[in-house]
DSSP file (Angstrom, degrees, kcal/mol; ACC not computed):
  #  RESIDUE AA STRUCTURE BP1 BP2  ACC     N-H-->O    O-->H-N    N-H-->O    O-->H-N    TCO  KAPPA ALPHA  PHI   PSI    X-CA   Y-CA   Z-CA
    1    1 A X              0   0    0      0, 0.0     2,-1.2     0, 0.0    94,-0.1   0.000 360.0 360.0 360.0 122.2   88.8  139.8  111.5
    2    2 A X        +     0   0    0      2,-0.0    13,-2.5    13,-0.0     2,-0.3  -0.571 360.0 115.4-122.1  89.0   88.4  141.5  108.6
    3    3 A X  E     -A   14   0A   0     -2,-1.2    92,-0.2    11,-0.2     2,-0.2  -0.949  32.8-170.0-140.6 139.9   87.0  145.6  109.0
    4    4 A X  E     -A   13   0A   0      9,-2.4     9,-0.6    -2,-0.3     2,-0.5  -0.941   8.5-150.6-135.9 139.2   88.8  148.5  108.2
    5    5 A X  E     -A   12   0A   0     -2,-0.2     2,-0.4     7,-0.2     7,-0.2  -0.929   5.0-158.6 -67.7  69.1   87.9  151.9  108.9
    6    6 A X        -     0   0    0      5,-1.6     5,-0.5    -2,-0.5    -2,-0.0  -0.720   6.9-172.7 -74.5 132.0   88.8  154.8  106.9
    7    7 A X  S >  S+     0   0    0     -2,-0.4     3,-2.8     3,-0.2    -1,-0.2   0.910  81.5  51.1 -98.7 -68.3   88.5  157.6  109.3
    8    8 A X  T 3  S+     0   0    0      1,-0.3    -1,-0.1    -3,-0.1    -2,-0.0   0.722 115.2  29.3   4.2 -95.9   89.1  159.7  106.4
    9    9 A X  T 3  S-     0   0    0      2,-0.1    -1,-0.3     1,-0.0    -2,-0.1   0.493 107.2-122.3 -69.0 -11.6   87.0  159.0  103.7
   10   10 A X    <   +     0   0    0     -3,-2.8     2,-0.4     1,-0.2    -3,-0.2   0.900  60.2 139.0  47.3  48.6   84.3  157.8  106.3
   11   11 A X        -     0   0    0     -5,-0.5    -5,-1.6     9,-0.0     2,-0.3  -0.981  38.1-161.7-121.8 146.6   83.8  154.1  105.2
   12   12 A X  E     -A    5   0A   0     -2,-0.4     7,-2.3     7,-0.3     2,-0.3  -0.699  12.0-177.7 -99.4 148.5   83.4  151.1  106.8
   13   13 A X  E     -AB   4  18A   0     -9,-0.6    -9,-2.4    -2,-0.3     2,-0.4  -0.963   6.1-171.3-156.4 131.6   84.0  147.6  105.0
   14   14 A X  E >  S-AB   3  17A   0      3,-1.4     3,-6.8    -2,-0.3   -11,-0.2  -0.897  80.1  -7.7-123.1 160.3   83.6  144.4  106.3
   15   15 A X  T 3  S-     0   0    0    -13,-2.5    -1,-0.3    -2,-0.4   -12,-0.1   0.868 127.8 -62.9  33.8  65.6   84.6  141.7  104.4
   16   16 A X  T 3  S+     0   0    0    -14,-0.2     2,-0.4    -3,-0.2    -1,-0.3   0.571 116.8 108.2   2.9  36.5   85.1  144.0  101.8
   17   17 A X  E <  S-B   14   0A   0     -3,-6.8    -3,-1.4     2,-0.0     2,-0.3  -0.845  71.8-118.3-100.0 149.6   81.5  144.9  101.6
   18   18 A X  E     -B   13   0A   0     -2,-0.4     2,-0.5    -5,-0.2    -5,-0.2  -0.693  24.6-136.2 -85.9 144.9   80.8  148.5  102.9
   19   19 A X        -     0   0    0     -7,-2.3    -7,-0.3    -2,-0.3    52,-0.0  -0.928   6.7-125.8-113.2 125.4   78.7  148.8  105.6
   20   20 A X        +     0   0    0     -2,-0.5     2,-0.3    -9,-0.1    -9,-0.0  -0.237  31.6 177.2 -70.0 112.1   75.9  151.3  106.1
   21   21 A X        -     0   0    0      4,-0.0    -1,-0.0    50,-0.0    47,-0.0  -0.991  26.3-123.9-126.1 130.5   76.2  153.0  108.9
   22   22 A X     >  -     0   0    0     -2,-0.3     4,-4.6     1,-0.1     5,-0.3  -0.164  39.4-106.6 -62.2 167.3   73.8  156.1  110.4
   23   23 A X  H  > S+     0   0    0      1,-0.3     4,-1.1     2,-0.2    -1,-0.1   0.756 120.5  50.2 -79.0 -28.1   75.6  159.2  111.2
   24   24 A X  H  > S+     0   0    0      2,-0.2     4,-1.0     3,-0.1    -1,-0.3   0.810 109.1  44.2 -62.2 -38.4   75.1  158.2  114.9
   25   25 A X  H  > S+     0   0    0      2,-0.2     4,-1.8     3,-0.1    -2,-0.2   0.935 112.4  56.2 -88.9 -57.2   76.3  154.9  114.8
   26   26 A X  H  X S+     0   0    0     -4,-4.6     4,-3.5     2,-0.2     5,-0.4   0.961 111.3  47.2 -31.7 -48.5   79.5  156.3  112.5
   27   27 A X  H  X S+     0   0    0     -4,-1.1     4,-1.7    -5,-0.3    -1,-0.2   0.972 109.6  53.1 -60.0 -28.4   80.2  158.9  115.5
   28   28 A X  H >X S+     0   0    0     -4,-1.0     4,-0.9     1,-0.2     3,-0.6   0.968 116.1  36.2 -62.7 -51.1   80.0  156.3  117.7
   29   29 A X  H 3X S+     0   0    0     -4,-1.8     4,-3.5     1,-0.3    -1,-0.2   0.710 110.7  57.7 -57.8 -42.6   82.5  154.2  115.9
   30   30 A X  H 3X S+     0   0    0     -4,-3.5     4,-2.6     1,-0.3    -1,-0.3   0.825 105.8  54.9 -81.5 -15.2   84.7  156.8  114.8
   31   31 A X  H <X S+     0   0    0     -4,-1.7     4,-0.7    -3,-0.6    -1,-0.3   0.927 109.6  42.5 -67.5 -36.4   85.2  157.7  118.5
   32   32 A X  H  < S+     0   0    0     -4,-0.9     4,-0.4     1,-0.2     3,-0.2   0.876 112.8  53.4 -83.0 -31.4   86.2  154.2  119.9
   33   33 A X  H >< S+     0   0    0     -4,-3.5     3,-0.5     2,-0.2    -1,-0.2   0.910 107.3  51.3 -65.5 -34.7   88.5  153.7  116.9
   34   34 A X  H 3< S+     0   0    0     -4,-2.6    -1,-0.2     1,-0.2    -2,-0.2   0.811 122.5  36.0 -58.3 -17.2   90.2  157.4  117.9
   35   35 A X  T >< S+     0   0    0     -4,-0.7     3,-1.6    -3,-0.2    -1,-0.2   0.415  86.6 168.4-108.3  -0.8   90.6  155.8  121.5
   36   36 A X  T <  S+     0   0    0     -3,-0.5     2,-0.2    -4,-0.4    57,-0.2   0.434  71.1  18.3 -36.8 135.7   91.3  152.4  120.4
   37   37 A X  T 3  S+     0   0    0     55,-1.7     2,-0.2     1,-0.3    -1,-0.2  -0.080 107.9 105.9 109.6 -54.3   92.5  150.2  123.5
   38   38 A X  S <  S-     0   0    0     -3,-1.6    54,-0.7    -6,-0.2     2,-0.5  -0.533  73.2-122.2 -72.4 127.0   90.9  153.0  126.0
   39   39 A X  B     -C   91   0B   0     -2,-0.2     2,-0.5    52,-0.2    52,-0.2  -0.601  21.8-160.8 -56.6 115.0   87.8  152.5  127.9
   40   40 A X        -     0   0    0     50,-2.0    50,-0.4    -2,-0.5     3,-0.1  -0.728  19.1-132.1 -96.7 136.6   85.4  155.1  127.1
   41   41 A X     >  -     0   0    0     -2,-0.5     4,-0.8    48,-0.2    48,-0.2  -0.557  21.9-109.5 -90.8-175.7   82.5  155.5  130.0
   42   42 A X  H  > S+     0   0    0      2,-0.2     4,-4.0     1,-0.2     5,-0.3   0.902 119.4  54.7 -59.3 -62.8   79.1  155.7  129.6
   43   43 A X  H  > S+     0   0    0      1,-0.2     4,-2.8     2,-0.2     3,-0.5   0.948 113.9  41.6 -32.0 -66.3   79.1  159.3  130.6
   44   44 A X  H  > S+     0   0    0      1,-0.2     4,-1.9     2,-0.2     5,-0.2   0.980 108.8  56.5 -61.4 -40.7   81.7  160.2  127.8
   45   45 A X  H  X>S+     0   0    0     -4,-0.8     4,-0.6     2,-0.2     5,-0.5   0.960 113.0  42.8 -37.7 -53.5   80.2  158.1  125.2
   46   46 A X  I >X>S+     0   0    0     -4,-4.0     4,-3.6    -3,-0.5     3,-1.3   0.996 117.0  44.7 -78.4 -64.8   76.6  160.1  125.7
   47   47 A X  I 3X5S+     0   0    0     -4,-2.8     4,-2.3    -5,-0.3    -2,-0.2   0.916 117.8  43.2 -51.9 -54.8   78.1  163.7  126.0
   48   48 A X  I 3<5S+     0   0    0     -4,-1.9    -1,-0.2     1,-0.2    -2,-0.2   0.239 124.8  32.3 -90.2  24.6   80.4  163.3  123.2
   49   49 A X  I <<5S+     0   0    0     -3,-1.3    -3,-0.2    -4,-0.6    -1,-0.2   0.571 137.1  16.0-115.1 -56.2   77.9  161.5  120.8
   50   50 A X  I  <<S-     0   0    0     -4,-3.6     3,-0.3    -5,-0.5    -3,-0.2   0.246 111.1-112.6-123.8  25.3   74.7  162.8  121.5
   51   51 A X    >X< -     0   0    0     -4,-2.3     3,-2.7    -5,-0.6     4,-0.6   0.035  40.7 -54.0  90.9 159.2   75.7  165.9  123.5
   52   52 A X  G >4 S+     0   0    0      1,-0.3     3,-0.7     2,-0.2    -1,-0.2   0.758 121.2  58.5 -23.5 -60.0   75.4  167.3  127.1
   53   53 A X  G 34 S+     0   0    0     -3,-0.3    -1,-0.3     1,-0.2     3,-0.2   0.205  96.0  57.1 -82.0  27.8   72.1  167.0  127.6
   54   54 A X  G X4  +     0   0    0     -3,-2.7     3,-3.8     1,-0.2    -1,-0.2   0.529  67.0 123.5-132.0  -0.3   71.8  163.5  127.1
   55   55 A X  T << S+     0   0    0     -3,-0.7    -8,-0.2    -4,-0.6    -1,-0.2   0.485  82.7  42.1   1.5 -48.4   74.4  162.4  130.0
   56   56 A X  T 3  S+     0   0    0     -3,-0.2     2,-1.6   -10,-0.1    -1,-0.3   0.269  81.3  97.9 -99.6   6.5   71.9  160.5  131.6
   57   57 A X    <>  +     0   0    0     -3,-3.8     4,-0.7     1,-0.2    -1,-0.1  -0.765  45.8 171.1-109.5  84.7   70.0  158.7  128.8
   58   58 A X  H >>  +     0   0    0     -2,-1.6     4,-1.0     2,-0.2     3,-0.6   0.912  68.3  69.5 -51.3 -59.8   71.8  155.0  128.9
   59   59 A X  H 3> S+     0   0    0      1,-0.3     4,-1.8     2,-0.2     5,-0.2   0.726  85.9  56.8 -43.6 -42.3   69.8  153.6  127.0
   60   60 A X  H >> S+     0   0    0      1,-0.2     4,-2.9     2,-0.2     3,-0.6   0.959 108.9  57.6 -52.3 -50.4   70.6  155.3  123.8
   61   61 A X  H <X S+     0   0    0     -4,-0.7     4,-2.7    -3,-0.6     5,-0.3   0.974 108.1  39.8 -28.7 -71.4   74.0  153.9  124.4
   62   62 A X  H 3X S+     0   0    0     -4,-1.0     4,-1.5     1,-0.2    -1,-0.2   0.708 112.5  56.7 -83.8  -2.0   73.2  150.7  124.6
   63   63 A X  H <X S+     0   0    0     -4,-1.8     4,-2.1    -3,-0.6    -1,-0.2   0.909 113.3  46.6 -65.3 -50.4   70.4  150.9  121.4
   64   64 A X  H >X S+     0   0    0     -4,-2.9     4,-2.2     1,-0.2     3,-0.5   0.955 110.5  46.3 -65.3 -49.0   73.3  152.2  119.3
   65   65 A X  H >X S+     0   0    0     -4,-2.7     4,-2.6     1,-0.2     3,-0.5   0.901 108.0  57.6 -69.3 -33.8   76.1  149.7  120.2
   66   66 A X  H 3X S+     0   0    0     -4,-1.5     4,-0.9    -5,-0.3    -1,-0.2   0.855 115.0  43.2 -39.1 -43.9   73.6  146.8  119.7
   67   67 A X  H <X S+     0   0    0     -4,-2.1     4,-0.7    -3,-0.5    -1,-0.3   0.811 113.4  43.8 -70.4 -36.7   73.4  148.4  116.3
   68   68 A X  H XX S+     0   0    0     -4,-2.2     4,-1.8    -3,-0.5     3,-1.0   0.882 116.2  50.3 -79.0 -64.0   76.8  149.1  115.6
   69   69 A X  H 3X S+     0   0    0     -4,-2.6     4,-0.6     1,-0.3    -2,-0.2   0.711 108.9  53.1 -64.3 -23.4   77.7  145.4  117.1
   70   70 A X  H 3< S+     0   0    0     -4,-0.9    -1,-0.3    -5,-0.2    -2,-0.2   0.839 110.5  50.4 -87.1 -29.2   74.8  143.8  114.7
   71   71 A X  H << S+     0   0    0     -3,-1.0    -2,-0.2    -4,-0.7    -3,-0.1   0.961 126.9  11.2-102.8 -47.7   76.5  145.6  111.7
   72   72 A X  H  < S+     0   0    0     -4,-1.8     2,-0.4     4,-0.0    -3,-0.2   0.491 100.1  97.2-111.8   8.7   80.7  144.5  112.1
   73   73 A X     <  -     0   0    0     -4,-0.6     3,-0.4    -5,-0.4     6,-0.1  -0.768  65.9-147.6 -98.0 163.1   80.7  142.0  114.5
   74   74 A X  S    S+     0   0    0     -2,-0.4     2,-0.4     1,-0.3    -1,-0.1   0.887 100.5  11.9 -76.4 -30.2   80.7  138.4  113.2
   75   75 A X  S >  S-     0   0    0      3,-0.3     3,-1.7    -3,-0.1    -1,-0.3  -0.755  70.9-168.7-150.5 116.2   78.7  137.4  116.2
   76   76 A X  T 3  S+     0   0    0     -3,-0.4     3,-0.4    -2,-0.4    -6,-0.1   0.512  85.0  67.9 -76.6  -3.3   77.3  140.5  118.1
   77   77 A X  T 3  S+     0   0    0      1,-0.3     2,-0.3    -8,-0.1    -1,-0.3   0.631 117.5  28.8 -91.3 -18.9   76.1  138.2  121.2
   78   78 A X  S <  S-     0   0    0     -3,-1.7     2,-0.4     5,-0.0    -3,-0.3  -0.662  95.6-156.4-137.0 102.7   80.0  137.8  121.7
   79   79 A X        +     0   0    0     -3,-0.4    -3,-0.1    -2,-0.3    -6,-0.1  -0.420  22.2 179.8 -79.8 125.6   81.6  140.7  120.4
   80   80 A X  S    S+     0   0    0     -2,-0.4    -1,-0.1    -5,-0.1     3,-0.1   0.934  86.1  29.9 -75.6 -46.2   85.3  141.1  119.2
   81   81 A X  S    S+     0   0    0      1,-0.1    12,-2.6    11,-0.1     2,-0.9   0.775 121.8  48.1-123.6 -56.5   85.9  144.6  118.1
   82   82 A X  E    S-D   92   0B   0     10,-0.2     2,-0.3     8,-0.1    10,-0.2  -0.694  78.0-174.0 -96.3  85.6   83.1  146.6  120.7
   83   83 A X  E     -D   91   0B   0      8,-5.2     8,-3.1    -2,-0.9     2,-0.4  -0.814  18.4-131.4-109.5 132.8   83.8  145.1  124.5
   84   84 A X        -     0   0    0     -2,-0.3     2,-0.7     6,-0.2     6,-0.2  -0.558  12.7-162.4 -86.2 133.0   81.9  145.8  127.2
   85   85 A X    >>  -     0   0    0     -2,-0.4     3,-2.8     4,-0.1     4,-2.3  -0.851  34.4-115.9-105.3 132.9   83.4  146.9  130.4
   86   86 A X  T 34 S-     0   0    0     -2,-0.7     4,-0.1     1,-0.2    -1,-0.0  -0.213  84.4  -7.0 -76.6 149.3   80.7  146.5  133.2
   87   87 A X  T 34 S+     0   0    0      1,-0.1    -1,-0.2     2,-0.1   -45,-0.1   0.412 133.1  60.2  64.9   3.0   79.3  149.2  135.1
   88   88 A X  T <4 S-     0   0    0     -3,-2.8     2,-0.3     1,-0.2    -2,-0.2   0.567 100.3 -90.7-140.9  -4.1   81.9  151.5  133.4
   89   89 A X     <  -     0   0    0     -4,-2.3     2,-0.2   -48,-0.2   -48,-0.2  -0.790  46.1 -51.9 151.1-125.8   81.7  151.7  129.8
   90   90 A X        -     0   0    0    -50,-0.4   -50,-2.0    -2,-0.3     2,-0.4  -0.780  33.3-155.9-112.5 143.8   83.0  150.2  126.2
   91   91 A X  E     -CD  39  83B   0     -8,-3.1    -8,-5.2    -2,-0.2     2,-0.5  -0.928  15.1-136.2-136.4 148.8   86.7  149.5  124.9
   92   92 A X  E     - D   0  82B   0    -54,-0.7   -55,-1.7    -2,-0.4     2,-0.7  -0.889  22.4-175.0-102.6 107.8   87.6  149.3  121.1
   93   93 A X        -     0   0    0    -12,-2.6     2,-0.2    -2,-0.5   -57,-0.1  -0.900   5.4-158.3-115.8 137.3   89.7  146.7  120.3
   94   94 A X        -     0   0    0     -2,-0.7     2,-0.0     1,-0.0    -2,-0.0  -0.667  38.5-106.6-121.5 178.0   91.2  146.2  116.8
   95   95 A X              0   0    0      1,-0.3    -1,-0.0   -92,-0.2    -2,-0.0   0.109 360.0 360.0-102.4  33.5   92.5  143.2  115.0
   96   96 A X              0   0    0     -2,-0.0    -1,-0.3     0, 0.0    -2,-0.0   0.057 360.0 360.0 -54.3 360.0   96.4  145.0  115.5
């Protein structure tokens, strides 16, 4: 699988194209790559992406990772990189 992540510089490149990412979909990213391995819940995901008040609003969750999975996975209906764990949440897995 070939994405790498400069947390740094804040780019993403797949295949060694960059990929465009909104400043939402970047937070999202940069969070699961800080956690790689770790199951993040919904709950954390929401507070520490789109804040406190938005704890309860799932859906934005699952708008963003759709998006986020349409832009570095190779096939976003079976995802490599973004894996959902049901009923509790998403884990970042990297090609390590």
């Amino acid at each position: 699988k070939d994405l790498h992540i400069d947390l740094v510089a804040r780019v993403v490149k797949k295949n060694n194209e960059i990929v465009k990412l909104t400043a939402t979909e970047y937070s999202l990213l940069a969070l699961f790559v800080k956690n790689e391995g770790r199951v993040l819940t919904h709950y954390y995901l929401l507070r520490e992406v789109w804040g406190p008040g938005y704890i309860t609003q799932s859906q934005y969750l699952r708008v963003f990772i759709a998006q986020l999975r349409k832009k570095i996975e190779d096939d976003p209906n079976r995802p490599y990189f973004i894996v959902t764990e049901s009923g509790v949440g998403y884990r970042f897995v990297s090609t390590a």
